[in-house]
C-alpha positions in Angstrom: 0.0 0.0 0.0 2.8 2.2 0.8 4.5 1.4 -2.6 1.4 3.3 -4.3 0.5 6.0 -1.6 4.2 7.7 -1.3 4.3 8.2 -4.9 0.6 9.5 -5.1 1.3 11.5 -2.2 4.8 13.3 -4.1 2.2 13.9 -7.1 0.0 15.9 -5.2 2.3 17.7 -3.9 4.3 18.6 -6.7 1.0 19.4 -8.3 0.1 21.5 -5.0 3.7 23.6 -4.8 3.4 24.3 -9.0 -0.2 25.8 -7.9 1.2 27.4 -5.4 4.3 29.2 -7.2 1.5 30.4 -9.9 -1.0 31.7 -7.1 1.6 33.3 -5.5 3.7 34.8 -8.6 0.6 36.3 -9.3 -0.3 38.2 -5.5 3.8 39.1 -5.9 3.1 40.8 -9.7 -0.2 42.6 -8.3 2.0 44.2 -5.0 4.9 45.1 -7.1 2.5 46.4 -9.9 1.5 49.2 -7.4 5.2 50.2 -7.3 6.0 49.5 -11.1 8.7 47.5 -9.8 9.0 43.9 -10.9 10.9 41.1 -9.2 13.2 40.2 -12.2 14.6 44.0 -11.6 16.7 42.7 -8.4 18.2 39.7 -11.0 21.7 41.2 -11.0 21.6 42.1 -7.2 20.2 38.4 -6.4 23.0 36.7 -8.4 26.0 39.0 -7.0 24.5 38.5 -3.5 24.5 34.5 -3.5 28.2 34.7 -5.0 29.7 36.9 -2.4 27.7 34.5 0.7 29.1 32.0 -0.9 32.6 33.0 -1.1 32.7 34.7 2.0 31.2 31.1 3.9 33.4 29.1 1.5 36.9 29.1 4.2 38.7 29.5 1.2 42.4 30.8 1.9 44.4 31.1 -1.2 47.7 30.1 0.7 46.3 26.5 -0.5 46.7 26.1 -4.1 43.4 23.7 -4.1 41.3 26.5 -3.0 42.5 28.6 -6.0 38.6 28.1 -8.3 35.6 27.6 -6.2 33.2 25.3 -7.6 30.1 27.5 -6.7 28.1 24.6 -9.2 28.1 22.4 -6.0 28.2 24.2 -2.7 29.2 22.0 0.6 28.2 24.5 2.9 24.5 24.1 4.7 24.2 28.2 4.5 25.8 28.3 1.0 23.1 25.6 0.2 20.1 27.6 1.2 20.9 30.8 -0.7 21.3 28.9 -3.7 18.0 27.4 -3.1 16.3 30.5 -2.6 17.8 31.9 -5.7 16.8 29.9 -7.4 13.2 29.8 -5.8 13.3 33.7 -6.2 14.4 33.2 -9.9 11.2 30.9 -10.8 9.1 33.4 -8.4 10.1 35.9 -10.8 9.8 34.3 -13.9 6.3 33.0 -13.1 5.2 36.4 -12.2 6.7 37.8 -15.4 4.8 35.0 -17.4 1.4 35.9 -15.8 1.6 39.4 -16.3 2.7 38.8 -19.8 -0.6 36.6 -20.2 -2.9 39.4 -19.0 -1.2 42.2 -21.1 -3.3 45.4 -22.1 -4.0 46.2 -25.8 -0.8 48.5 -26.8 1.5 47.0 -24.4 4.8 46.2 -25.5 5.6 43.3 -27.2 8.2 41.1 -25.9 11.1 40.1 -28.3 9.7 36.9 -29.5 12.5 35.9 -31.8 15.3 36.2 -29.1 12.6 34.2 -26.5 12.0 31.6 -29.1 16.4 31.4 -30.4 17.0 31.1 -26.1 14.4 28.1 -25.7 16.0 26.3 -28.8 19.3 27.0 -27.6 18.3 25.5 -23.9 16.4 22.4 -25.6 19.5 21.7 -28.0 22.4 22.2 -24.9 20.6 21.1 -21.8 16.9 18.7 -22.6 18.5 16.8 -25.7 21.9 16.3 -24.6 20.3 14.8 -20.6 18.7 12.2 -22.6 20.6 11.1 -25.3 24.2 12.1 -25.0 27.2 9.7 -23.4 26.5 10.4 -19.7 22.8 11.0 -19.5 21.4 12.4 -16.6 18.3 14.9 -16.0 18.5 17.5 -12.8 16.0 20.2 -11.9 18.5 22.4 -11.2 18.9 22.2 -15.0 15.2 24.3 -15.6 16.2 27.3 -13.8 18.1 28.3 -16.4 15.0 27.5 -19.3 12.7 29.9 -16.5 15.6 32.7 -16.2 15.9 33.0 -19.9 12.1 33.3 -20.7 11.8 35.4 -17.9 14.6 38.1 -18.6 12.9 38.0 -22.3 9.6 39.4 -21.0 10.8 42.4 -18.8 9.8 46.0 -19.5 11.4 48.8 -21.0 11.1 50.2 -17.6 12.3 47.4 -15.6 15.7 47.4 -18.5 16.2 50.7 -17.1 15.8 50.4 -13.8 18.7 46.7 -14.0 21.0 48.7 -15.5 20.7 51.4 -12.7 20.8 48.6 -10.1 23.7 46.2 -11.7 26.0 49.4 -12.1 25.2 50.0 -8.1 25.8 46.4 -7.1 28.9 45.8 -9.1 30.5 48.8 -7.5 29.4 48.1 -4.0 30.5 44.2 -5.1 34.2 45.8 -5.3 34.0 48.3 -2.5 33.3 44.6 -0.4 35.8 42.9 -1.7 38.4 45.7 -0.8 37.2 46.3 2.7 38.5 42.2 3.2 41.6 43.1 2.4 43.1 44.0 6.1 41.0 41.6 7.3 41.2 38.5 5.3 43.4 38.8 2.7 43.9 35.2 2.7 40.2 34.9 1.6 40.5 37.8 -1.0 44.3 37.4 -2.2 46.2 35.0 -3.8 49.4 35.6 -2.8 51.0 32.0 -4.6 50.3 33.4 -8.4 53.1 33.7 -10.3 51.7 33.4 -14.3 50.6 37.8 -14.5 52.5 40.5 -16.0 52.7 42.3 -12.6 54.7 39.2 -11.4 55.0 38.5 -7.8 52.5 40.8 -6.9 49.5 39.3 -5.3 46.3 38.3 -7.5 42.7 39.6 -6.0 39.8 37.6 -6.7 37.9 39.4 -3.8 34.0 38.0 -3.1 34.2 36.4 -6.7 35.2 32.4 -7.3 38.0 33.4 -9.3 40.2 36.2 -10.4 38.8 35.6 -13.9 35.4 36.2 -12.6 36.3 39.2 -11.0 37.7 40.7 -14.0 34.7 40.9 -16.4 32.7 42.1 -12.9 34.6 45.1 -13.5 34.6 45.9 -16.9 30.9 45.2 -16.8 30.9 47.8 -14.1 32.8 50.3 -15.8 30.6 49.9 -18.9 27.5 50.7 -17.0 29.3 53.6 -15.1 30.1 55.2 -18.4 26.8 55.1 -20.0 25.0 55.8 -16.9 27.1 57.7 -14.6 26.5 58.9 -10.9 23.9 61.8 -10.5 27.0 63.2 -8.1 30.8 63.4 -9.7 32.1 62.7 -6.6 30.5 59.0 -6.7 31.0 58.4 -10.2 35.1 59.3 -9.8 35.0 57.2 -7.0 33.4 54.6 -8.8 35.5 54.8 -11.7 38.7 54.4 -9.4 37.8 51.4 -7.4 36.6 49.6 -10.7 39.6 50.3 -12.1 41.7 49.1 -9.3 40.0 45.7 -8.9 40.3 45.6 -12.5 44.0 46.1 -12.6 44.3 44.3 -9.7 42.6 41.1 -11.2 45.2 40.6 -13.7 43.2 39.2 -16.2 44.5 39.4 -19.3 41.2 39.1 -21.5 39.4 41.7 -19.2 42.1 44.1 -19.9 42.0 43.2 -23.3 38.1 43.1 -23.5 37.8 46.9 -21.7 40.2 48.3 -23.9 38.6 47.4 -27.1 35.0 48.7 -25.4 36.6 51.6 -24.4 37.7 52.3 -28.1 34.4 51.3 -29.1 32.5 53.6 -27.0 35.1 56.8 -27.7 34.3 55.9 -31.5 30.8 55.8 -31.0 30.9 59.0 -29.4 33.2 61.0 -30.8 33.2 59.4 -34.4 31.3 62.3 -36.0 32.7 65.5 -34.4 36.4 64.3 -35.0 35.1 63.2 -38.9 33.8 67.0 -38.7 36.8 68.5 -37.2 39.3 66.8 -40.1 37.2 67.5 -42.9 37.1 71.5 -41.7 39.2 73.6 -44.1 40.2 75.8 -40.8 42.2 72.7 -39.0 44.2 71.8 -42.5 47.3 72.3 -40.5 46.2 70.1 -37.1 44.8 67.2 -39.7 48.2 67.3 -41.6 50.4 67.0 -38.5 47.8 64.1 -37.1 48.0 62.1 -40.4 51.8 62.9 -40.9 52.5 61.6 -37.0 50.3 58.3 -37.6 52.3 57.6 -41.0 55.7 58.6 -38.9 55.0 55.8 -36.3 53.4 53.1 -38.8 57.2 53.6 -40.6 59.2 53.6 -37.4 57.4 50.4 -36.4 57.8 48.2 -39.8 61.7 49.6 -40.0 62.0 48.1 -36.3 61.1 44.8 -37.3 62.8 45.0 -40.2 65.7 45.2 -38.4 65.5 43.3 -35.3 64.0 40.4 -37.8 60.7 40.1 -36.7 60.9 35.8 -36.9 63.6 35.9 -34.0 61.6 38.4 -32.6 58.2 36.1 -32.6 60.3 33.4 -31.6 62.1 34.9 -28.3 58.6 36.1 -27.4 56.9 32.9 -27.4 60.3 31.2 -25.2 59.6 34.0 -22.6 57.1 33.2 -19.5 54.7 35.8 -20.9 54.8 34.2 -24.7 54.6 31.1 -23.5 51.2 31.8 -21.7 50.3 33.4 -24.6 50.5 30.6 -26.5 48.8 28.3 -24.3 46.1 30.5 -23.3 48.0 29.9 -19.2 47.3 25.9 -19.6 44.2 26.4 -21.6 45.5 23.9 -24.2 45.5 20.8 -22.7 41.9 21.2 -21.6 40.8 22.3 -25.2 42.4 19.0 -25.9 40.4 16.9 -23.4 36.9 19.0 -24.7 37.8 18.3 -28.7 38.5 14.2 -27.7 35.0 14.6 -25.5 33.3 15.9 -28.5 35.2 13.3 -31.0 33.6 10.3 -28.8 29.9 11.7 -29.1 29.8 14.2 -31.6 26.0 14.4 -32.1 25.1 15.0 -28.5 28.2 15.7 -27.0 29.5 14.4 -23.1 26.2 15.2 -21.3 25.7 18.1 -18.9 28.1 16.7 -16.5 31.0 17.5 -18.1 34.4 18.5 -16.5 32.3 17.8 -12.9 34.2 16.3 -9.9 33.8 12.5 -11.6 35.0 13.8 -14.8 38.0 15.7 -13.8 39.3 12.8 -11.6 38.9 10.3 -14.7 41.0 12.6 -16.8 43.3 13.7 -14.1 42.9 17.7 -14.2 41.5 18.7 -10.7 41.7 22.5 -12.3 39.4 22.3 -15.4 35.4 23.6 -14.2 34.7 23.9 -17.6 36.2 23.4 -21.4 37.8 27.2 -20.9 36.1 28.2 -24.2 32.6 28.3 -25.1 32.6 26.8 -28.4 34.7 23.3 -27.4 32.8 23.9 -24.2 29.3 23.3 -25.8 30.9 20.6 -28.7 31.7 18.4 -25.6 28.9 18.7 -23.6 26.5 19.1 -25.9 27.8 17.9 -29.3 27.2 19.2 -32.8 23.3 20.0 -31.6 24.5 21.9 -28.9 26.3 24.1 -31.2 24.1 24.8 -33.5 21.6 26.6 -30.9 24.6 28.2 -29.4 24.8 29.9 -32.9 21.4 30.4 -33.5 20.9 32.0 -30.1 24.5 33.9 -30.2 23.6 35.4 -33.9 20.2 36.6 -32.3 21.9 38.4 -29.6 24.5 40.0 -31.4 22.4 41.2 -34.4 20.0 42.2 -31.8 22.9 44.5 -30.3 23.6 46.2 -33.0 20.1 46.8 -34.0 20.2 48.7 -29.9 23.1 50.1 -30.5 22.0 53.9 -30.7 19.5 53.6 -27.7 21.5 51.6 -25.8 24.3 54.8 -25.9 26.0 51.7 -27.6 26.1 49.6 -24.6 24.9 46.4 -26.5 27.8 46.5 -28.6 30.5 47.0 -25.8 28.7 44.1 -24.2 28.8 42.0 -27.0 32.7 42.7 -27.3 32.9 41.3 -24.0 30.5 38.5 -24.8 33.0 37.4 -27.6 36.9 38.0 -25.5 35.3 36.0 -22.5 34.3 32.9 -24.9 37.3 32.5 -25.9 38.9 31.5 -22.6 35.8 31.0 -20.7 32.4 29.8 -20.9 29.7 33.2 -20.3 26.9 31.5 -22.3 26.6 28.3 -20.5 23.6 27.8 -19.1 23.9 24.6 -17.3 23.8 26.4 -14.4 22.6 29.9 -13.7 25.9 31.8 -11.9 28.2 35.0 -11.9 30.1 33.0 -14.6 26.8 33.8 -16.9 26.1 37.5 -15.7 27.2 39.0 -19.0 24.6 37.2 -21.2 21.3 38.1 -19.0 22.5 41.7 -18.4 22.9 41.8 -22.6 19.6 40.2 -22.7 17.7 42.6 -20.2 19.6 45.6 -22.0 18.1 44.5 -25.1 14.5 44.2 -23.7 14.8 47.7 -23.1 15.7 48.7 -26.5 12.2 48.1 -27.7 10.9 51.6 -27.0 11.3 54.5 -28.8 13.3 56.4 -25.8 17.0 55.6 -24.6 17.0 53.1 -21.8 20.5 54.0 -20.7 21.4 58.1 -20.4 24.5 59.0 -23.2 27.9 58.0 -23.1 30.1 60.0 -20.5 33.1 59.9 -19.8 35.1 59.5 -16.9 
């Protein structure tokens, strides 16, 4: 009798706790509809929240080369493990409410993007549902739909509430960093890894701060940086400040491809802004002189560059690089190499369906003997390994979406979907920001482009213009 009753008894309340997450997604949507404030707003803050808890009740102490990466996938910790519950019960909360209200939208509402809801869906049914049942190492988790409910639920947010994220993640991104310097005197074990020895700076200590990694924290703060400069401070005094300790953590997280990524934004974003007024400038008969001595200067230093490596025989050059410490990370992407050759034999085994979504998990990484490897360190081998040749194409289809999207944005976004798209594209090439496996700070970039994008559907700016510093 039991055998029959426990199972009916698990139905009913399944049944009972999905009724109850509707009911109660809609009494949340009717209180925050009196504030015009929606619960997906506080997305960013939720996210960057549950990482720093879980780094600060982590014990990590970085004068232990094993406690170098977090895996925040699989928390140990009993607190750690109840925030990341109620994210994630706050995440479907917010979804569900954003799905109701969607359902009962007024005549002359606006429309959600359908196109970039659909591509998401097809890209979570071709990386996650397919691959759990029919790749290598099948195996279905719940955990596995929060991501399917985050996606659908960042594709129906306002205009308004686009606005009001970006307002909130630039404030939580900065306070994120003023955290994780306040640590410092008092446990810079937790914060600083004072063992690294593969960064320009050289013996000087990496900071990770409240993030799993120094590579985390490094896109943290160019995404910061991004949304200070195209919505700055109402007070200078804040947005300096701002600016500085973004800068610092930056800097100070010695990661190559954020430096890299924030440079190229930061060319993008003077372009965008400046473009036109310099083109105007040069082509005004009055500055002949100043355009002659710019273009003359440009041409002098072009020439004084090619005769250098004429010279100096720019072969041995290349090749003394490359034998330094600096070329040779360089060329192997700091170690990256070897686990691109683990993901591309993964991917050779099951090429239709990939691994499974267990890849590089604790099972996996003692089988192949590389305790360091969270992920494939670059999301295209990433998703060919875990999720094979299907998995890839909805990565495309989705990534396309996104990226035309941007550019489509670009003018009332103050081109913020752009710079985040450059970002998108420098951190898939040594990390993994669109897999959605798991919802996490190692994803941010990909739902703050998505909610950005949400906003770009009215006929008003969602973010103010470019500013400078």
């Amino acid at each position: 009798m039991s055998e029959i009753l426990i199972p009916a008894l698990m139905v009913v309340a399944a049944m009972l706790a999905a009724l109850g997450l509707v009911v109660g997604a809609a009494e949340v949507g009717r209180i925050w509809r009196r504030t015009q404030t929606h619960p997906m707003v506080y997305l960013i803050v939720v996210m960057l929240v549950s990482a720093a808890l879980a780094v600060l009740l982590s014990g990590r102490n970085f004068s232990s080369m094993a406690d170098d990466v977090i895996d925040t996938a699989a928390p140990t910790n009993a607190v750690v493990v109840w925030i990341t519950r109620l994210s994630s019960l706050f995440i479907v909360f917010a979804a569900l409410e954003r799905i109701y209200q969607q359902q009962l939208r007024r005549a002359g509402a606006t429309k959600p993007p359908l196109f970039m809801l659909l591509t998401f869906v097809v890209y979570w049914v071709c990386a996650i549902a397919l691959p759990s049942v029919l790749s290598t190492h099948p195996i279905f988790l719940h955990d596995y739909t929060y991501t399917l409910f985050l996606g659908i639920g960042v594709c129906l947010v306002t205009p308004q509430d686009s606005q009001r994220s970006v307002t909130l993640a630039r404030n939580s991104f900065v306070v994120f960093m003023l955290a994780s310097l306040a640590l410092i005197p008092i446990r810079p074990d937790l914060v600083l890894d004072f063992n690294y020895s593969q960064g320009i700076l050289g013996t000087f200590p990496r900071f990770a701060g409240l993030s799993s990694h120094a590579n985390v924290l490094g896109p943290f703060c160019v995404l910061g940086l991004l949304f200070v400069w195209v919505q700055p401070f109402d007070k200078p005094w804040i947005n300096r400040l701002a600016w500085a300790v973004l800068l610092v953590c930056l800097v100070w997280s010695q990661s190559k491809t954020s430096w890299t990524s924030f440079t190229l934004c930061t060319v993008w974003l003077l372009a965008y802004r400046h473009a036109r007024p310099a083109a105007r400038w040069l082509a005004n008969e009055r500055n002949h002189l100043g355009t002659a001595l710019l273009l003359g200067t440009c041409m002098a230093v072009i020439f004084l560059l090619a005769a250098a490596l004429w010279v100096a025989d720019f072969s041995t050059v290349v090749d003394a690089f490359l034998a330094s410490r600096v070329g040779n990370q360089v060329s192997t992407m700091t170690g990256r190499d070897l686990i691109w050759a683990t993901a591309i034999k993964e991917w050779h085994a099951s090429p239709i369906f990939g691994y499974g979504p267990t890849l590089f998990d604790e099972v996996h990484r003692a089988a192949i003997g590389m305790d360091f490897a969270t992920h494939g360190h670059n999301q295209v081998l990433d998703t060919l390994a875990r999720s094979g040749t299907v998995g890839a194409f909805g990565l495309g289809l989705f990534a396309i979406t996104l990226f035309s999207r941007a550019i489509l944005a670009v003018r009332r976004t103050g081109g913020l979907s752009v710079a985040l798209m450059i970002v998108l594209v420098f951190l898939a090439i040594g990390e993994v920001p669109f897999n959605i496996v798991n919802y996490g700070p190692e994803n941010l970039c990909v739902w703050l482009l998505m909610l950005v994008l949400c906003g770009y559907q009215t006929k008003t700016s969602v973010v103010a213009a470019p500013a400078g510093p």
